[in-house]
C-alpha positions as CSV (number, residue, x, y, z in Angstrom):
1,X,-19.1,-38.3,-22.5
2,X,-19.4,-39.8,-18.9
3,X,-22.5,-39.0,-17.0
4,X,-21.4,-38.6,-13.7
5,X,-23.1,-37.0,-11.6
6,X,-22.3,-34.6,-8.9
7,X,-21.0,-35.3,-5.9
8,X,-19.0,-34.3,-2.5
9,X,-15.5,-33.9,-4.1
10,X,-16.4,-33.5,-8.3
11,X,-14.3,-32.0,-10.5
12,X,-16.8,-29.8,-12.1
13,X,-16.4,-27.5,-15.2
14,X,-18.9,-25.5,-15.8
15,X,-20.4,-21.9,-17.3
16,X,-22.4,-19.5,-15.5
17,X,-23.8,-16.2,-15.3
18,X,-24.8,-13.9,-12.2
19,X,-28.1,-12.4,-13.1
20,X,-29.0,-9.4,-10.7
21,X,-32.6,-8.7,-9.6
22,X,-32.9,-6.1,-12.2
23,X,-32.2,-8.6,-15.2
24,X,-28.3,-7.6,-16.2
25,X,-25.8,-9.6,-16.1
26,X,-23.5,-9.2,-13.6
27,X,-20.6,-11.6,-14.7
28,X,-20.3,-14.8,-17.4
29,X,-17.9,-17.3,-18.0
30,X,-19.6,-17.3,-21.7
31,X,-18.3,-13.8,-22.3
32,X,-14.7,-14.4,-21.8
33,X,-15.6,-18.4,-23.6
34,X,-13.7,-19.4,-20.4
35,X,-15.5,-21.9,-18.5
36,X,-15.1,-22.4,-14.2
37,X,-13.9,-25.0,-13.3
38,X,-13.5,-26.7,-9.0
39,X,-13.7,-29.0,-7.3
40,X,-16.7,-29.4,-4.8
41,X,-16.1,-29.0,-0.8
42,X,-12.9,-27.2,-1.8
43,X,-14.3,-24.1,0.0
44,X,-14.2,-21.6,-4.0
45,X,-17.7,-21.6,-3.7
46,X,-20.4,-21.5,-0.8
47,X,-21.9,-24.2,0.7
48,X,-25.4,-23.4,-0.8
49,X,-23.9,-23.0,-4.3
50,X,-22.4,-25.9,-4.2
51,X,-25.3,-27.8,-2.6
52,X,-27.1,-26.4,-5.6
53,X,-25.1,-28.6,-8.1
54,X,-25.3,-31.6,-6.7
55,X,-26.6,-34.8,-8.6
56,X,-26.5,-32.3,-11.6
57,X,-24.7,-33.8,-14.6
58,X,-22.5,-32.8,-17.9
59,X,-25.0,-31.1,-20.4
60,X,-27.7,-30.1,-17.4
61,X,-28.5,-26.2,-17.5
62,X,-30.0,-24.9,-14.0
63,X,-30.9,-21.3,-12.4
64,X,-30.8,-20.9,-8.9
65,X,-31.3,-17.5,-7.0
66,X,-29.7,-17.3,-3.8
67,X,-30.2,-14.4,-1.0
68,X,-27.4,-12.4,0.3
69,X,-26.7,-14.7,2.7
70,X,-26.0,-17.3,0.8
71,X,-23.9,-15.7,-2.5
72,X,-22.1,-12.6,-1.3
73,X,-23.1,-11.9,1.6
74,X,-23.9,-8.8,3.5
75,X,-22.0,-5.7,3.4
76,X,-19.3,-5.6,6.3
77,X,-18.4,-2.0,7.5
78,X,-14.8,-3.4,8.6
79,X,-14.3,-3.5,4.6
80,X,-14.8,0.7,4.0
81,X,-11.6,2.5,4.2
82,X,-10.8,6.1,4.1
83,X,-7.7,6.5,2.1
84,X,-5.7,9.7,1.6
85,X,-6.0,11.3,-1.8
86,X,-2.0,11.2,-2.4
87,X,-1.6,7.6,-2.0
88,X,-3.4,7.2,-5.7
89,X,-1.4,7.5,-8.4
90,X,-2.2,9.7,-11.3
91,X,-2.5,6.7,-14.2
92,X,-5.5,5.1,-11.1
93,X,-6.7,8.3,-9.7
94,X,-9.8,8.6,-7.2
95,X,-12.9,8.8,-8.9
96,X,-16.5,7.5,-7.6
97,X,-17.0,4.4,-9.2
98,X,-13.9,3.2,-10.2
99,X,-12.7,0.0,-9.3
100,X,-8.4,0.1,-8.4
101,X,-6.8,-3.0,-7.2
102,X,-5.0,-2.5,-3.9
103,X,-1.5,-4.6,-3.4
104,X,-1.6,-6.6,-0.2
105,X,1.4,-7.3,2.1
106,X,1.3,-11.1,0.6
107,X,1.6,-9.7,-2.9
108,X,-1.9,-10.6,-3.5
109,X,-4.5,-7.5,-4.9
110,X,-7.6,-6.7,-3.7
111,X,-9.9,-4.9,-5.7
112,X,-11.8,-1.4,-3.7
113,X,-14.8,0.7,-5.4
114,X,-14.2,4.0,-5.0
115,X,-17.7,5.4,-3.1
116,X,-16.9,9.2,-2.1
117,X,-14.0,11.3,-3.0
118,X,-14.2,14.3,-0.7
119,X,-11.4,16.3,0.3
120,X,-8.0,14.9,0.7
121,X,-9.7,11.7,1.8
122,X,-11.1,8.7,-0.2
123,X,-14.0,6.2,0.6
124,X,-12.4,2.8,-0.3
125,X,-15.1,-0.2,-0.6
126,X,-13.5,-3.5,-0.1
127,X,-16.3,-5.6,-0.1
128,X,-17.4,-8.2,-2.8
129,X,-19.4,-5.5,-5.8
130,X,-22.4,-8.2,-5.0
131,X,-22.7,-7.7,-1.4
132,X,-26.5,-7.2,-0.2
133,X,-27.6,-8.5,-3.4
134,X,-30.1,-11.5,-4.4
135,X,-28.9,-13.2,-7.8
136,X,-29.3,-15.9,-9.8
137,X,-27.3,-18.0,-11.1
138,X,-27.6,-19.7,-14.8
139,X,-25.4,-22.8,-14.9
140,X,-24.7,-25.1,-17.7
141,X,-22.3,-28.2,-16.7
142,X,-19.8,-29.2,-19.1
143,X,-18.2,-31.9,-17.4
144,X,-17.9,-33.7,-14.5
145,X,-15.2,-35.8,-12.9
146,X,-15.4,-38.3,-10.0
């Protein structure tokens, strides 16, 4: 097992959980036993994430907690959308809460909480579910290549 350590342009595999403020778990790697893997500087992560690795190595386990700012940053009202009600299909329809994956014009998806069903008209969210939020991060390298 090599122990190199972190560095500007690291191949880095790695698990890690998003902790919210209140405790829960917010995503894992572990869950899905499918660990992350990137390369640092490749612009996946943020800056302050990947600052946060650095001169760790395979087999290190760190927590980090990061403002807003720094992990998903602030809510942007450019992202809320109001949708009408016919353009959701009845197997996805509109209901508070849900999460429905939009289909851009690149062919790419982009996933919207549904925040307010009034009417004929939907509230789409498109921002990150972790917006505004302070969370930690639980890391535990794997491996690292240089």
């Amino acid at each position: 097992m090599s122990h190199d350590l972190i560095t500007h342009g690291s191949k880095v595999t790695l698990h890690f959980s998003i902790i919210l403020a209140d405790g829960s778990a917010a995503d894992s790697t572990k869950v899905h036993g499918k660990p992350a893997q990137f390369n640092i500087g490749d612009g996946s992560m943020t800056d302050t994430f990947e600052a946060c690795l650095l001169g760790l190595k395979a087999g290190d386990s760190e927590k980090f907690t990061l403002p807003p700012e720094q992990a998903f940053g602030q809510p942007n009202p450019d992202n809320i959308y109001y949708l009408e009600r016919n353009r959701f299909a009845a197997d996805a329809p509109a209901e508070v809460g849900s999460i429905i994956a939009f289909a851009q014009p690149d062919g790419s998806e982009l996933p919207g909480i549904i925040r307010e069903v009034s009417g004929d008209s939907v509230t789409v969210d498109f921002n990150h579910p972790l917006c505004g939020q302070t969370v930690t991060f639980d890391v535990e390298i794997i491996a690292v290549e240089n």
